[in-house]
N, C-alpha and C positions, 0 to 999 in steps of 0.2 A: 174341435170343430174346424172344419176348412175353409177356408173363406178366400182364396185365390186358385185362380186354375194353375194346371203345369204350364200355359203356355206364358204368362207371367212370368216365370224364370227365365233369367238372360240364355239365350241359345248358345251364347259360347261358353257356357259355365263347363268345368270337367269334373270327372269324378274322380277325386285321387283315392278313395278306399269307401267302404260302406256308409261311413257317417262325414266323411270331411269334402268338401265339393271348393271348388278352385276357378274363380273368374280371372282373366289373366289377364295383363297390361293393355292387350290389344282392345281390351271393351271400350275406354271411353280415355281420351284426351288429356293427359296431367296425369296418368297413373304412375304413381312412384315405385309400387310394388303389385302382386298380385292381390288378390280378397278371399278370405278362405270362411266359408262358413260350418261351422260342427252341426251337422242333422240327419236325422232320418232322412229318407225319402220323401215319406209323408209330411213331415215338419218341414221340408225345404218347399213341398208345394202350397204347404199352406201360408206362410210367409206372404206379408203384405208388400206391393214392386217398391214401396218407398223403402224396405231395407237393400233392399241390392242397389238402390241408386245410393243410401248414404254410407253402405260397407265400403263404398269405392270412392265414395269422394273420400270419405276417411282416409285413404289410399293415397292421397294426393298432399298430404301434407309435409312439409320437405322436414329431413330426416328421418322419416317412418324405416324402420327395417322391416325386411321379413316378408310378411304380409298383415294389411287388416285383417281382423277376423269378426265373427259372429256366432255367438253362442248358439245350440238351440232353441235358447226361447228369446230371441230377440223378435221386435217388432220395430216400428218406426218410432223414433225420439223426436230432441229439438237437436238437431245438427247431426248427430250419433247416433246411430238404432240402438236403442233400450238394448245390454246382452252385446254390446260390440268392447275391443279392447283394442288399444294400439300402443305399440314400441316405440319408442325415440329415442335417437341415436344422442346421450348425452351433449356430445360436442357440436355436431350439426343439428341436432333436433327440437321441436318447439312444444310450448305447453300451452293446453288450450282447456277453460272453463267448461266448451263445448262438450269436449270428448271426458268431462269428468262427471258431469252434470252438476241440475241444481240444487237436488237437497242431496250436498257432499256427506259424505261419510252413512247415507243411507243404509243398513242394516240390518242384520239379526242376531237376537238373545235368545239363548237356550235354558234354560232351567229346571232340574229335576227337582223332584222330591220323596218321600217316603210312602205318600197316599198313596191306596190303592184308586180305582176305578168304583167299586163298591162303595166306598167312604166317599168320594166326592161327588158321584152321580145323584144322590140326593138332595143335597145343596147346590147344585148348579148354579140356580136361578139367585141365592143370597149370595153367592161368592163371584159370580159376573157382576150384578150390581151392585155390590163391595165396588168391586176393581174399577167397572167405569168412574162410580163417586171419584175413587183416589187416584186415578190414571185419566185426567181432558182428554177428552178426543174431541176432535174437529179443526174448523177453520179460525183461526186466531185464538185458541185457544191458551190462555194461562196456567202457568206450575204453581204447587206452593213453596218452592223454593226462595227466598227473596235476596237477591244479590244488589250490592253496592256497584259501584262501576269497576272499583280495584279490584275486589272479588272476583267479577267475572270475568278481568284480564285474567285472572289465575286462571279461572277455568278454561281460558281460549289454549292458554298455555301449559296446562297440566294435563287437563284431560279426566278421565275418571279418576284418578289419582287424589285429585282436589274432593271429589266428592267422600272417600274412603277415609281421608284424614280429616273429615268433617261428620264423619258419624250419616255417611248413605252407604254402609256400602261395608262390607269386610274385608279384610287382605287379601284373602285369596283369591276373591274376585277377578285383582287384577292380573293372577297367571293366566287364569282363564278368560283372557280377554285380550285378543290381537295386537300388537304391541304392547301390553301390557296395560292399553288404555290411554298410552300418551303417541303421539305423535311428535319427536322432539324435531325442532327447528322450527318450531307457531311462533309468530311473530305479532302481538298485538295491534303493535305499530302501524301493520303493513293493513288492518282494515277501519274499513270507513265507519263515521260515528254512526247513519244511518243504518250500517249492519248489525253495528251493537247495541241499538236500540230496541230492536229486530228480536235479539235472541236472549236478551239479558232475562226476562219473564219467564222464556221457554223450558225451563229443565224440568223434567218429570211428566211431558206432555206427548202425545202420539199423534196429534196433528192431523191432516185429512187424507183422503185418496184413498189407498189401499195400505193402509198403517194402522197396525191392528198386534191386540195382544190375546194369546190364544192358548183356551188350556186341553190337553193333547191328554194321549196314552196312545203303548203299541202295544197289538196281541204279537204270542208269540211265535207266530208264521210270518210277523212282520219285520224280524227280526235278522236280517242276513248273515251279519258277523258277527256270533255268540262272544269272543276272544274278548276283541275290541267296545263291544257294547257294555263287555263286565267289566271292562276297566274304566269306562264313564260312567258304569252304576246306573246305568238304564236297562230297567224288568222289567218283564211281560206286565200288563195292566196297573202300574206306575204312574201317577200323574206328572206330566212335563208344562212347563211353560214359555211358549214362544212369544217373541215382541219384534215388532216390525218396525221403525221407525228412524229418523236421518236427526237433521242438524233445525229442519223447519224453516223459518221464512228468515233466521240467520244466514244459512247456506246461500237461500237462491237471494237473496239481495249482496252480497258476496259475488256470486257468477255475475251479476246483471253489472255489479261495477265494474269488473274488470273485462267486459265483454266490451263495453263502452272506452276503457284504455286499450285492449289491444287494438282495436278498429283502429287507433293513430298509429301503435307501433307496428301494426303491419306494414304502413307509409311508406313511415322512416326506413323499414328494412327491405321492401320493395317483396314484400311476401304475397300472395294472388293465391286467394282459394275459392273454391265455387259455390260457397257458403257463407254468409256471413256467422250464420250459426257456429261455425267453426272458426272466428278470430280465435287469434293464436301470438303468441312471441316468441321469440328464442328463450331457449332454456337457460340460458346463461345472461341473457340480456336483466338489467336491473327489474323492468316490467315484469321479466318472469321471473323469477327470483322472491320477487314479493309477488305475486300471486301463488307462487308456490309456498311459502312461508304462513301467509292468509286463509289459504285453503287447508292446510294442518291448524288452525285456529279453527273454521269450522269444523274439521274431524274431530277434533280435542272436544266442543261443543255437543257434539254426537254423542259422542260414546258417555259423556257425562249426561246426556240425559237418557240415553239407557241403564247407566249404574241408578241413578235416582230411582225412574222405572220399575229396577230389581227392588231397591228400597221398599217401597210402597204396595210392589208386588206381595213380598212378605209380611207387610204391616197389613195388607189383607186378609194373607191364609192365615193371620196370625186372630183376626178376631173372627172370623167365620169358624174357623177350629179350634179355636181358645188352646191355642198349643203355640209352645216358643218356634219362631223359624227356623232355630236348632235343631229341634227336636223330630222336626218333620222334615229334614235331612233338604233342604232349601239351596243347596248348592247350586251353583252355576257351573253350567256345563262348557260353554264357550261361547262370545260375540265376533262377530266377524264383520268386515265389511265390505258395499257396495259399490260405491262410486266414491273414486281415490285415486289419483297418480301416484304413484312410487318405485324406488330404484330396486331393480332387481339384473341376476346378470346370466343369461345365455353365451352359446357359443355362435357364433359365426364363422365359417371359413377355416374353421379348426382355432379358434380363437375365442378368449373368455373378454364377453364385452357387455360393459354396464349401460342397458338402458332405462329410462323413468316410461314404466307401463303407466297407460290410461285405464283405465277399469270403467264402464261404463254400463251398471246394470250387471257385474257380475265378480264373482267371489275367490280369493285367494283358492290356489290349487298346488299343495306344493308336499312332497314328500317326508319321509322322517330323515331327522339330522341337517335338514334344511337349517340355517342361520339365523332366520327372523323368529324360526318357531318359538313359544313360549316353554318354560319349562316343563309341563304335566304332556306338550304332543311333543318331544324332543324325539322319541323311537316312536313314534304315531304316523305323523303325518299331520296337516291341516285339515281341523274338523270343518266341515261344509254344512250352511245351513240352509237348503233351497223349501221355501214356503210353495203351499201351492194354493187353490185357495179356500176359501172358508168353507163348502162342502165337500172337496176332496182328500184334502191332509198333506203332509207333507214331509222333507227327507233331511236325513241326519248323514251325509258323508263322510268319505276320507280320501285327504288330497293325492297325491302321486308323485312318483321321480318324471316319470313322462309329459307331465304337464308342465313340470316347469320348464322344459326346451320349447316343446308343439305350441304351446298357447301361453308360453310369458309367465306361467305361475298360475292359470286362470281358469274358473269352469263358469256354468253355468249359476244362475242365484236366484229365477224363480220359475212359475207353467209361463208366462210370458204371455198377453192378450193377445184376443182374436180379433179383436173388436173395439171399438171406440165408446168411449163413456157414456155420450149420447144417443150410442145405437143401444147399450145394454139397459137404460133406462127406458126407451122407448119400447123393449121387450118384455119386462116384469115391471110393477110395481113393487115396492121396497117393503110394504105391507106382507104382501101376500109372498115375497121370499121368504121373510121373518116367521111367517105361519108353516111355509114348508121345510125348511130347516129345521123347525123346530119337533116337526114330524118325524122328522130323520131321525131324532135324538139330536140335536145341537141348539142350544139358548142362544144367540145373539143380542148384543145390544148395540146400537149404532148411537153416531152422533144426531143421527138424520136420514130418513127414507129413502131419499134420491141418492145418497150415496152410499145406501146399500145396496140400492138397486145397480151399483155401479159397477159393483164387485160379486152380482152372480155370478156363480161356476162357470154355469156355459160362455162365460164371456174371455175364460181363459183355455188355453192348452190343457191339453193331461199332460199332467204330471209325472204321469209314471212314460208316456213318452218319451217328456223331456231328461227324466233318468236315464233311461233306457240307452240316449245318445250319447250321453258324456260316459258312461260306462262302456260302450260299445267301440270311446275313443280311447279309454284309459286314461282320461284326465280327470276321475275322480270317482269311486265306488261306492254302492248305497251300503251305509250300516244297519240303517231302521227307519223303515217308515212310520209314523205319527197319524193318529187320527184324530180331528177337533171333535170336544163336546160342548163349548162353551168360544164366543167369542166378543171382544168390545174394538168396535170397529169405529175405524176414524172418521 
C-alpha cells in the first residue's frame, strides 16, 4: 500500500543502482556521512518523509563511518527509523539506546517439525488455544517461570544458556541460536533495580504490538533453494513454527534510563545532535561501556525468553498430539536478532576496521565462514528470519559475503508498516478481521481486538516486495517462503 507520493522524496537523493538510493551530505546541516537507503522504487516512494529526515539525522552522529543506512522496510521510529543501521567508529564513535531501540534484542524463532499440513489442519483451533493458555500475550502480561533475584542475575548474564541448564530447553538449541544465546560482557550491575523488576516475571511471555507466535508450512513452489532448505529439514507441507518477540518492558525501562544518563553525558562531552531521541555517549566513555554491558543483559533476557517460548511451544504439540517433542522432530531451526549493537569489522580505505553496528529493526547478514557464525551455518551463511504479517506469510533467508561490507552485516527483518496503529484500527474492526482470516484458512487468537486490529495486512508492505529488494541488493537470498494457518497474537 502507498501512502506517500514521489514528490516526498528528498530531491537531491541519487540513485547509486536499482535498489540502493544515496542522500548526500549537502541535504541538511551536521551531516557526518552520506544516507543510503536499500529499496525498490516503489518502496522508496512509499516511505513515510519522517524516514528520510531521521536516516540523516542518524547521519550526524559523530564517529558514524560510511553511511546511514535503511533497509527496505523501514518506516518512522522513536529517534531511528524502524529498518535503519549505523557504524561507529570504535575509537571516535558513540553508542546510543536510540539507534538500538526499546524492546532490545527483539526477534525471531524458527521451528520445524515432523507434521504434515494434513495432520495439523484439523486441530488448528485446539492447538492455537493450547499455545495461547501456555504462551501470555499482551500488555503486562506474566510467564510461568518464577525467578528469585540471583536467578535472574543469571539470566541477564547467561542468556538461553541458563534456561537449557535448567531443563527449558535442549542443547542443541543453543547452536541454533545467535551467539549461541549468550551475549557475553552483560553486566548485571550496570542496570537499574526498576529494570529488573520489569523483567524478572517476563520469561515465556510474547508481550504486545505485533509479537506473535505463528504456525507456518511451505508448498513446494515455495521453496527456492532445494540444497540448503534440505540441509535445515524444511519440506514441502511441514509444520514450522515462528515466535516474534524481544526483551518486554525489561528492555524499554533499560533504554528510558540510560536515555535520561546520556542527556548529561552528552554535556560533559560537548556532543549536539538534532534529536534528543538520539542521546548518545562515547563508546569508550564509562556511561557507555555500561550501557553497552546492560544492554547485552537485556539481549541475554530476550533470547531466554524465547528458549522458554520454544519450551512451552513443545509442551503444547506435546499434548494436542499426545507425541514426545522428539518424536515430532521439534527442532529449532535458528533465532536471530533485531535490535542490537555489536562489533563487527569492514574495510575502509583498503583497511580492516572494527566498528560496533547499531541494528535498529533489522537482521544479521553475513556469509559462510563468517566468525560469529554458529556451528550448524559455518559453510551456510546467517539464516535470516524476515516475518511478514499474519495474512501474508513470511521468509526464511540466507546471509551473504556482500552484506557484510555494503550494509555492516545487515538486511532487512520484517514488510515494515504503512500506516499507524490508530489509522489501521480506525480501518477494520479486530472482530471482523478475525472472521476474515479465518475464511482464508488461518485461526487467530489475539490478546484483544484492537490490537488485532492493529496488525491487518494492509497495514503493512508486501512482503514479497520487501524480499525482492535485499535480493536484488545481494544482501541476503530468499530460501522459503512460509505461509500462516494458525496465529496467537500479542
Amino acid at each position: 500500500m502507498i501512502t506517500n507520493k514521489m514528490s516526498e522524496v528528498p530531491k537531491e537523493i541519487k540513485k547509486i543502482n536499482e535498489v540502493t538510493w544515496e542522500i548526500p551530505t549537502s541535504y541538511k546541516q551536521g551531516m557526518n556521512v552520506p544516507a543510503r537507503i536499500i529499496a525498490t522504487e516503489l518502496l522508496l516512494k512509499a516511505m513515510d518523509p519522517g524516514v528520510f529526515n531521521q536516516v540523516t539525522n542518524v547521519a550526524m552522529f559523530p564517529g558514524i563511518v560510511k553511511y546511514s543506512i535503511c533497509h527496505a522496510d523501514a518506516h518512522w521510529g522513536y529517534g531511528m527509523p524502524i529498518g535503519g543501521v549505523a557504524a561507529m567508529d570504535m575509537e571516535e564513535g558513540v553508542i546510543s539506546p536510540g539507534a538500538v531501540g526499546f524492546d532490545i534484542n527483539c526477534g525471531m524463532r524458527l521451528l520445524r517439525t515432523d507434521l504434515t499440513l494434513k495432520e495439523v489442519r484439523p486441530k488448528i483451533k485446539d492447538l492455537v488455544d493450547t499455545l495461547f493458555k501456555l504462551v501470555p500475550a499482551g500488555v503486562g502480561c506474566k510467564g510461568f517461570v518464577k525467578l528469585n533475584n540471583s536467578q535472574f542475575n543469571e539470566v541477564m548474564e547467561q542468556g538461553a544458556r541458563w534456561c537449557v541448564e535448567n531443563n527449558y530447553g535442549w542443547g542443541k538449541d543453543l547452536e541454533r541460536t545467535e551467539d549461541y544465546g549468550t551475549l557475553k560482557g552483560a553486566d548485571h550491575t550496570k542496570v537499574s533495580e526498576k529494570a529488573k523488576s520489569r523483567g524478572i516475571n517476563q520469561l515465556g511471555t510474547l508481550g504486545s504490538g505485533n509479537h506473535y507466535l505463528e504456525i507456518q508450512f511451505s508448498l513446494a513452489e515455495n521453496i527456492f533453494d532445494e540444497k540448503v532448505a534440505k540441509e535445515m529439514r524444511i519440506e514441502p507441507d511441514k509444520i514450522l513454527v515462528m515466535v516474534h518477540c524481544g526483551s518486554r518492558g525489561f528492555g524499554h525501562q533499560l533504554a528510558t534510563d540510560y536515555m535520561k544518563i546520556f542527556d548529561r553525558t552528552m554535556k560533559n562531552h560537548n556532543i549536539k545532535i538534532p534529536d534528543r531521541e538520539l542521546s548518545c555517549a562515547p563508546i569508550k566513555s564509562k556511561e557507555g561501556q555500561d550501557y553497552y554491558a546492560a544492554m547485552k543483559c537485556a539481549g541475554n533476557m530476550a533470547y531466554a525468553n524465547r528458549q522458554v517460548i520454544l519450551h512451552r511451544i513443545r509442551e503444547g504439540f506435546e499434548k494436542v498430539f499426545s507425541q514426545s517433542a522428539e518424536n515430532m522432530g521439534m527442532d529449532l531451526i535458528y533465532d536471530c536478532t533485531h535490535n542490537i549493537a555489536r562489533e563487527h569489522t569492514i574495510t575502509i580505505e583498503g583497511k580492516k576496521k572494527k566498528v560496533l553496528v547499531h541494528l535498529k529493526g533489522a537482521t544479521t547478514s553475513v556469509g559462510h565462514g563468517y566468525e560469529r557464525l554458529t556451528k550448524p551455518y559455518k559453510d551456510l551463511g546467517s539464516p535470516i528470519i524476515i516475518g511478514g504479517s499474519m495474512e501474508t506469510g513470511s521468509y526464511l533467508l540466507m546471509g551473504t559475503k556482500k552484506a557484510e561490507e555494503e550494509t555492516f552485516g545487515s538486511t532487512a527483518h520484517g514488510s515494515g508498516r504503512t500506516m499507524s496503529r490508530t489509522k489501521a484500527k480506525k480501518l477494520i474492526r479486530g472482530e471482523n478481521l478475525q472472521r476474515d482470516l479465518e475464511k482464508k484458512g488461518i485461526y487467530v487468537k489475539g490478546a484483544s481486538m484492537s490490537g488485532l486490529a492493529e496488525e491487518a495486512g494492509f497495514a503493512y508492505k508486501e512482503i514479497d516486495d520487501v524480499i525482492d529488494a535485499v535480493n536484488k541488493a545481494g544482501i541476503s537470498r530468499p530460501i522459503v517462503k512460509l505461509k500462516p494457518i494458525g496465529n496467537v497474537k500479542g
